[in-house]
C-alpha positions as CSV (number, residue, x, y, z in Angstrom):
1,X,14.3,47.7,-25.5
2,X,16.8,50.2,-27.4
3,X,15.1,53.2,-26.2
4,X,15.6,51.6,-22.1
5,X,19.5,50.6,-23.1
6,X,20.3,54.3,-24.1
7,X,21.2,55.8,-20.6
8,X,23.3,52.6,-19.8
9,X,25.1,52.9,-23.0
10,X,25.4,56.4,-22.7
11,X,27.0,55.8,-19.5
12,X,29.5,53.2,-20.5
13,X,30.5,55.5,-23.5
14,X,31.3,58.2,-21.6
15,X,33.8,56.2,-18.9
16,X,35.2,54.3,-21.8
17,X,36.0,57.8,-23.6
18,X,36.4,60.0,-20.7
19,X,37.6,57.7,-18.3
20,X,35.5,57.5,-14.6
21,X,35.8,55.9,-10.8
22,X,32.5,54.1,-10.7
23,X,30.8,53.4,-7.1
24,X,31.1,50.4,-5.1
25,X,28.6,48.5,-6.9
26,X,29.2,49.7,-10.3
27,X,30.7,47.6,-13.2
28,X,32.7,49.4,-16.2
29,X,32.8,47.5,-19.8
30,X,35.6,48.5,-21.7
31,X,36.1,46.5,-24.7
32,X,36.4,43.2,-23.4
33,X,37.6,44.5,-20.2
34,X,34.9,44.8,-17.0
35,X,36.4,46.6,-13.3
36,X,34.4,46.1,-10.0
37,X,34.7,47.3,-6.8
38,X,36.4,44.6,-4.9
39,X,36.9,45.6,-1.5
40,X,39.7,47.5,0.4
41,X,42.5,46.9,2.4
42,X,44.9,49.0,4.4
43,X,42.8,52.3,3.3
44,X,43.3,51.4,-0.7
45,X,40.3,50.2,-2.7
46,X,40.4,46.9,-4.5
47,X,39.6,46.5,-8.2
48,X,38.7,43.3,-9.8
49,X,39.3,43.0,-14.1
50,X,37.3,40.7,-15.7
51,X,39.1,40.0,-19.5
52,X,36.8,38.2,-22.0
53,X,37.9,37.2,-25.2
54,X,35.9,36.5,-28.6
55,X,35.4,32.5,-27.2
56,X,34.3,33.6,-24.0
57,X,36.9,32.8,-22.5
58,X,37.5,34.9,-19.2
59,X,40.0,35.7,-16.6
60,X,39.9,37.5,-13.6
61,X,42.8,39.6,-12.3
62,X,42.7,41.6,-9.1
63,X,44.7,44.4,-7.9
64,X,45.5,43.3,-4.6
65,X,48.9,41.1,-5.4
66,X,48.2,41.8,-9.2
67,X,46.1,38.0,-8.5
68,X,45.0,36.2,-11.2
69,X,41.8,35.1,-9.0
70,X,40.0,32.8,-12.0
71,X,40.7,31.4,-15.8
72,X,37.3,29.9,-17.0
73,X,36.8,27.8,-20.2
74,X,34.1,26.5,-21.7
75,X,33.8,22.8,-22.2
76,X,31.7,19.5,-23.2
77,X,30.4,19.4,-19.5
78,X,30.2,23.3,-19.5
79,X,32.4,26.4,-18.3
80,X,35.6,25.5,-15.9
81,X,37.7,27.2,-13.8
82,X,41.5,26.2,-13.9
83,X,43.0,27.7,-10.6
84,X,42.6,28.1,-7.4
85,X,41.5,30.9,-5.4
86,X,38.5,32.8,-4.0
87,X,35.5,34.9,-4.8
88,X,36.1,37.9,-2.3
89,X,39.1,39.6,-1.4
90,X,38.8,38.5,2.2
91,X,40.3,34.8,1.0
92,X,43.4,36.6,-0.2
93,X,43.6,38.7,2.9
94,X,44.4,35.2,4.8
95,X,47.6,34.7,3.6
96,X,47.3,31.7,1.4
97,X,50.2,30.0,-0.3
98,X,50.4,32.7,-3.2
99,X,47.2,31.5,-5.0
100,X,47.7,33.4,-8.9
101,X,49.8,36.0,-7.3
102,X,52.4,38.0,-8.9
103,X,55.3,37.4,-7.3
104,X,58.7,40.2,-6.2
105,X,61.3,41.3,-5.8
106,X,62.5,37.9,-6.2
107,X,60.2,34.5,-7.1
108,X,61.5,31.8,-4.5
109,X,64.2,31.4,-2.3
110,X,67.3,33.0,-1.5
111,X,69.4,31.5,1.4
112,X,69.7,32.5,4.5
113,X,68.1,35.7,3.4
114,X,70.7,37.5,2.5
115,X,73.4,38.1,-0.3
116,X,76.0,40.5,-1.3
117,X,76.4,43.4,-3.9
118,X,79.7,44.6,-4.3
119,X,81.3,45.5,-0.6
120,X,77.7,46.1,0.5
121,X,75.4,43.0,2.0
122,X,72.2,43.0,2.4
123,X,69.1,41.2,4.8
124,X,66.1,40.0,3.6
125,X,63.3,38.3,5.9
126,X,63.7,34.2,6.5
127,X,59.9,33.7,6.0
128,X,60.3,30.0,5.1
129,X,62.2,28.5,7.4
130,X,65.9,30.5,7.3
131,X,65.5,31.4,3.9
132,X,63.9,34.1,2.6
133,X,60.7,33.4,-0.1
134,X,58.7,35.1,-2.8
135,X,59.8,38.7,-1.7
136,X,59.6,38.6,2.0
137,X,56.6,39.3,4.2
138,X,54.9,42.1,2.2
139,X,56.1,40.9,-1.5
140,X,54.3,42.0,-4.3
141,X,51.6,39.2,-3.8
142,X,50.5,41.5,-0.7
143,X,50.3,45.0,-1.8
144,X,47.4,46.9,-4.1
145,X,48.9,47.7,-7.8
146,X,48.0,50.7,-9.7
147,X,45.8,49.4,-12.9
148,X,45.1,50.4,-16.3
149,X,42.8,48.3,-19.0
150,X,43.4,49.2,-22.2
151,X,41.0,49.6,-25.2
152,X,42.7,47.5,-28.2
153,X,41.4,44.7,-29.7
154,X,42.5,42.1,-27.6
155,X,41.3,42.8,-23.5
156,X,44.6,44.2,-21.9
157,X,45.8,45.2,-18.5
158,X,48.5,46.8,-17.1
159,X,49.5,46.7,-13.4
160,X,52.0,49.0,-11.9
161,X,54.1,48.8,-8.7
162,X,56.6,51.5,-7.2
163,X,58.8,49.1,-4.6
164,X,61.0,51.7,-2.8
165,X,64.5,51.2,-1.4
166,X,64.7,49.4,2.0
167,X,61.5,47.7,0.8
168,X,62.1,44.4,2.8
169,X,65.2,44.8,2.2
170,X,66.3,45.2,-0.9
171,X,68.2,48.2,-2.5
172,X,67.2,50.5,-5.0
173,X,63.5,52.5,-6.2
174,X,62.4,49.6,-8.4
175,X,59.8,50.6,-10.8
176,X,57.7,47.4,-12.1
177,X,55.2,46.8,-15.1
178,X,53.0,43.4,-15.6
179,X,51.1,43.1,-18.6
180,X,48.0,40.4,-18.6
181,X,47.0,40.0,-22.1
182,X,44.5,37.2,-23.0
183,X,44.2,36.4,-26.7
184,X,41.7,35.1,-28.9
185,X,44.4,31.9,-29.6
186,X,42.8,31.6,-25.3
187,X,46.8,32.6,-24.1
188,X,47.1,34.8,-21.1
189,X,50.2,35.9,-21.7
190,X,52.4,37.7,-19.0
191,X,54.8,40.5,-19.6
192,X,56.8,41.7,-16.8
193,X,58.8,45.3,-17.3
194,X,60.8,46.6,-14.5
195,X,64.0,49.7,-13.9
196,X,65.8,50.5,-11.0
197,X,67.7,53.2,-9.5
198,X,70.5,51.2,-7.5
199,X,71.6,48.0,-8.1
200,X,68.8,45.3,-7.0
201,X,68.0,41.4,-7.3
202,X,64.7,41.1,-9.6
203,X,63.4,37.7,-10.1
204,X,59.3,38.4,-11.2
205,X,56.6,35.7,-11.5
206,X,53.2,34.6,-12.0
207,X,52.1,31.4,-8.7
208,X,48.8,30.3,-10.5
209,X,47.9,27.0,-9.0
210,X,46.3,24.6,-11.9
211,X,44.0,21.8,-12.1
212,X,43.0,21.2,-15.9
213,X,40.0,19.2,-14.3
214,X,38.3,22.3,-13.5
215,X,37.8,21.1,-9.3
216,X,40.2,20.2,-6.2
217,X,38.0,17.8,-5.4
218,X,40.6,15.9,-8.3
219,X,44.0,15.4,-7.6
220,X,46.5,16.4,-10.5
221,X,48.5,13.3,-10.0
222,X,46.7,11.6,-13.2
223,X,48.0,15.0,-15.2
224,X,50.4,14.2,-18.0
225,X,53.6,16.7,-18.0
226,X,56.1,17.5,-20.8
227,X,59.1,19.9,-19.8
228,X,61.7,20.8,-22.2
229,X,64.8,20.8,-19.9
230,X,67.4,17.8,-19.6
231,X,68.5,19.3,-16.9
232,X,67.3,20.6,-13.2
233,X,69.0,21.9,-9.5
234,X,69.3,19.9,-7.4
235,X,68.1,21.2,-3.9
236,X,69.3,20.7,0.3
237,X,66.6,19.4,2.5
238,X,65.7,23.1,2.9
239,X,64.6,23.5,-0.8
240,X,68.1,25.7,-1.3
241,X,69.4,24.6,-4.7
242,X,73.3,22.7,-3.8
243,X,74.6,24.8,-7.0
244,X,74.9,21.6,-9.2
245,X,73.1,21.4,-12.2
246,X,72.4,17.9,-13.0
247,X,71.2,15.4,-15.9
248,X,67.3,14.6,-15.4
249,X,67.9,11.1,-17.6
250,X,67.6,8.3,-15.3
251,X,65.8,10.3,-12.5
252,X,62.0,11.2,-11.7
253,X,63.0,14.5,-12.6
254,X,62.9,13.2,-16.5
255,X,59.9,14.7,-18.5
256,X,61.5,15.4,-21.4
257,X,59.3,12.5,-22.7
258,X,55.6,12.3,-21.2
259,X,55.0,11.2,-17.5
260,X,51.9,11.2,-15.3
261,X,52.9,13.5,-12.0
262,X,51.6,10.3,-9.6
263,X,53.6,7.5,-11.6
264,X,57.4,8.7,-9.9
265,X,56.0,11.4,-7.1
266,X,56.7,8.9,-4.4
267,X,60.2,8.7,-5.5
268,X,61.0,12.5,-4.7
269,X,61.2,13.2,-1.2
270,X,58.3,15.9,-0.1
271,X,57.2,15.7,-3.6
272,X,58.2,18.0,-6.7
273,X,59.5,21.2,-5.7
274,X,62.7,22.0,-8.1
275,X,63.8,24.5,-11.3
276,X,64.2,23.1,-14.3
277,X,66.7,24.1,-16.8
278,X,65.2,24.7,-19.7
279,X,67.0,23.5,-23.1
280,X,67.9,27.2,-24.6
281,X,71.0,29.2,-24.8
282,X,69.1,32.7,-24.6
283,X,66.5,34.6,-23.7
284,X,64.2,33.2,-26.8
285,X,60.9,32.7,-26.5
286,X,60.2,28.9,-26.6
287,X,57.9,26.4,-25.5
288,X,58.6,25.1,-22.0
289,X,56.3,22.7,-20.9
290,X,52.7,21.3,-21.4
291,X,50.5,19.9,-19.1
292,X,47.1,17.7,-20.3
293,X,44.5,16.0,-18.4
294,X,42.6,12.8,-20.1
295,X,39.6,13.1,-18.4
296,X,38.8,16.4,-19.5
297,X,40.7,16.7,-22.6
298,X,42.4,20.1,-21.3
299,X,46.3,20.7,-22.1
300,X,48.1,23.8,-21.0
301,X,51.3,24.9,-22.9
302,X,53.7,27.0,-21.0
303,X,56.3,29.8,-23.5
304,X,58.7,31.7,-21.7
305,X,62.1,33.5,-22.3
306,X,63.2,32.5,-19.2
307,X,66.0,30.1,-18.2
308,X,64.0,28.1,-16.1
309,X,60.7,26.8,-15.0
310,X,59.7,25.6,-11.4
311,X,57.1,22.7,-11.2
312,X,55.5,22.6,-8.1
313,X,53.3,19.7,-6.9
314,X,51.3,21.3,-4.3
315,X,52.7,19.7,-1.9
316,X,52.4,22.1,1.2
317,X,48.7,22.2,0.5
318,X,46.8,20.7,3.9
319,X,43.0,21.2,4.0
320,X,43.8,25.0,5.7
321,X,42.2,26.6,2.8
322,X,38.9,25.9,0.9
323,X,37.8,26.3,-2.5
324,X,34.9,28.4,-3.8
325,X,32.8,25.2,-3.5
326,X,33.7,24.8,0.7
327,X,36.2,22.0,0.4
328,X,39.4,21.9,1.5
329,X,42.7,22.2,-0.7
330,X,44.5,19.2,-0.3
331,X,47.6,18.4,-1.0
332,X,48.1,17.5,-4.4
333,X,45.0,19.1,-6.1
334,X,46.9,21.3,-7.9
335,X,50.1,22.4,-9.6
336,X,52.5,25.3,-10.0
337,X,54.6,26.3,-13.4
338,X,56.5,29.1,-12.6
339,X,58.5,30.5,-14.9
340,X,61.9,31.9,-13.5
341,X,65.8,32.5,-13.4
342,X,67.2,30.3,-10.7
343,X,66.4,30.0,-7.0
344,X,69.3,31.7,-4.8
345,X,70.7,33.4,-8.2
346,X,71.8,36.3,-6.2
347,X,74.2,33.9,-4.3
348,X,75.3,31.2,-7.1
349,X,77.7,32.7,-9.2
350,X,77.6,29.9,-11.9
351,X,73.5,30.6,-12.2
352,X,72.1,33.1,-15.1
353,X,72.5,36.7,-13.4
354,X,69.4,37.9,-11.6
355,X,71.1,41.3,-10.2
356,X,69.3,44.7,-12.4
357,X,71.7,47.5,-12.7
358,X,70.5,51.2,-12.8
359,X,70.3,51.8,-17.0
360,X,69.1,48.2,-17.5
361,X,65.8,47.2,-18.5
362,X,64.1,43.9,-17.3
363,X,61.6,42.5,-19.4
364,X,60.6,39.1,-19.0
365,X,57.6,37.2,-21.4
366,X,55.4,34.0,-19.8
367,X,52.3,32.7,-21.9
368,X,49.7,30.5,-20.9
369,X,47.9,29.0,-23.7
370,X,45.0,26.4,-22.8
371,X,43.1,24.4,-25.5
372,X,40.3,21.8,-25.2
373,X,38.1,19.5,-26.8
C-alpha cells in the first residue's frame, strides 16, 4: 500500500513545497487545508477551502464572496452542519440573502444611500428599499477573492480583495484582508485587515446563517440567546436606526439574562432585526453573545472587538431558497450574529466612527467558538 501511495504523496509534497494550480478535478492537502476546483464565474475560477482541525472539525470557505459555505461538527447523532448554504457554486450565483458571505464596504444599512465626507457627498445604490445594504449591488459577498492557505499549525486562510474607487460608490482604492482561522479550541475566528487611499466608510462582516440543530427543517425559535449589551438602536419602519440608543431592561430586546428567541418574537414587529450595544468602552476583545440549543446540546459563543452585534431572526426567509436536503428555508430556521459598528454610522454623528482615513489601519477580530456534548 506504501509503495502505491508514493506518487500521490510525491505529488502533494511537491504543491505543498513548490506551490501548484491543480486541474478541475484535482484536490490539494496542505496541512489541514484542501482547495478544489469550484466552478467559475464572470471568466474567474472558483476555489473551494476545506479547513480541518485535530477534532475533525471542518469548515468550508469559498472564494466567490469569501463564503463560509459549511461548519460541520461531530455529535452524539453524528456529524452536523451549522449554516446554511449550498453544495455548488450555482446556489450562490442566485443571489441569496448573504448566506456565510463576507460582507463590504459597509455591513448593513446606510440611509437613503448616501452620506457626506467633508464638502464632498457621495451615492450609493438603494438595494433595499431606499437604503442602501451590505455594499450595494456587487458588495464583497458577489466578487471572486484572491486566496492563500497557509502551512502553520492551525488550518489558515487568507482572502484578499482590491475594491477600487467609484466601486459602487464609494471613494478611495480600499485594500482588504480576511483571515479564517479555525482552531483546535473548534473557533473560526475572523480577522478582517483593510487601508485606503482616500477617505472611505468600511464597516466589514461575516452573514453566516445558524441553526445549532444541524437542519432548517427546525426552527431556531427554541434557541436560548445571551447578549452582553444593555443597550440597542432603535430602528424606523425601514430598519434605519432613529439615532437613539436605548435601555433593553423592560423590552424584548433584553438578553442580558437568558431568553428563548420564540418566547418575545411576537412582540417585535417583523421580528428581530436590530444592533446591539455591546457593554465595552473600547475596542477589547470580549465575549458578546452565546447561543445554545437543548435538543442538541450545541452552544455557540460569539468574541468580538467590535461595538456592536446585529441579531437577526431570519425573518425575510420565505421558502425561495432550499437547503442541501431540497427543502425550503423558511422563515425562522435560522439566525444571524453579525458583528459590527453601527448601522448608518457614516450618517449619525453620535455613533462609534466608521469613516477610514488614508494612514489608518482597520483591523477588526470576530470568533466563533462552538462546543457540544
Amino acid at each position: 500500500m506504501i509503495k502505491k501511495n508514493i506518487p500521490v504523496l510525491f505529488t502533494l509534497l511537491t504543491c505543498i513545497v513548490m506551490g501548484c494550480q491543480p486541474s478541475e478535478k484535482t484536490t490539494v492537502a496542505t496541512r489541514g487545508i484542501t482547495r478544489q476546483d469550484w466552478g467559475e464565474t464572470a471568466g474567474k475560477k472558483v476555489y473551494l477551502f476545506t479547513l480541518t482541525n485535530s477534532h475533525q472539525v471542518t469548515v468550508t470557505i469559498a472564494t466567490y464572496g469569501g463564503t463560509v459555505t459549511s461548519w460541520t461538527i461531530p455529535g452524539k447523532n453524528g456529524p452536523a452542519n451549522i449554516v446554511v448554504g449550498f453544495d455548488s457554486l450555482g446556489g450562490y450565483l442566485t443571489q441569496p440573502p448573504y448566506f456565510g458571505a463576507t460582507i463590504g464596504r459597509y455591513g448593513n444599512r446606510i440611509a437613503k444611500g448616501s452620506f457626506h465626507i467633508g464638502d464632498s457627498t457621495y451615492h450609493l445604490a438603494t438595494n433595499n428599499g431606499k437604503n442602501h445594504l451590505h455594499g450595494g449591488n456587487k458588495g464583497f459577498d458577489k466578487v471572486v477573492w484572491e486566496a492563500a492557505p497557509t502551512t502553520d499549525s492551525v488550518p489558515s486562510l487568507t482572502l484578499t480583495y482590491l475594491s477600487r474607487d467609484g466601486e459602487e460608490g464609494y471613494p478611495g482604492n480600499l485594500q482588504v484582508k480576511v483571515t479564517y482561522t479555525l482552531t483546535d479550541n473548534n473557533e473560526l475566528q475572523i480577522e478582517y485587515n483593510a487601508e485606503t487611499d482616500k477617505a472611505t466608510p468600511v464597516n466589514l462582516t461575516n452573514h453566516s446563517y445558524f441553526n445549532l440543530t444541524g437542519s432548517t427543517v427546525n426552527t431556531i425559535l427554541g434557541h436560548t440567546l445571551i447578549i452582553d449589551a444593555d443597550r440597542y438602536t432603535p430602528v424606523d419602519s425601514t430598519l434605519i436606526p432613529t439615532g437613539q440608543i436605548s435601555s433593553v431592561k423592560g423590552t424584548p430586546f433584553d438578553f442580558t439574562v437568558p431568553h428563548t428567541i420564540g418566547e418575545r418574537i411576537a412582540q417585535v414587529p417583523g421580528g428581530y432585526d436590530h444592533n446591539f450595544v455591546l457593554n465595552k468602552n473600547d475596542s477589547s476583545f470580549t465575549l458578546a453573545a452565546a447561543l445554545s440549543d437543548s435538543a442538541s446540546g450545541r452552544k455557540l459563543e460569539v468574541y468580538t472587538t467590535e461595538p456592536g452585534l446585529q441579531f437577526y431572526s431570519g425573518n425575510f426567509l420565505d421558502g425561495t431558497f432550499k437547503d442541501r436536503q431540497g427543502k425550503p428555508i423558511q422563515q425562522h430556521t435560522a439566525l444571524c450574529m453579525e458583528t459590527q459598528h453601527f448601522p448608518d454610522s457614516p450618517n449619525q454623528p453620535a455613533f462609534p466612527n466608521t469613516i477610514l482615513q488614508p494612514g489608518q489601519h482597520y483591523h477588526s477580530l470576530t470568533k466563533y467558538k462552538i462546543s457540544w456534548p
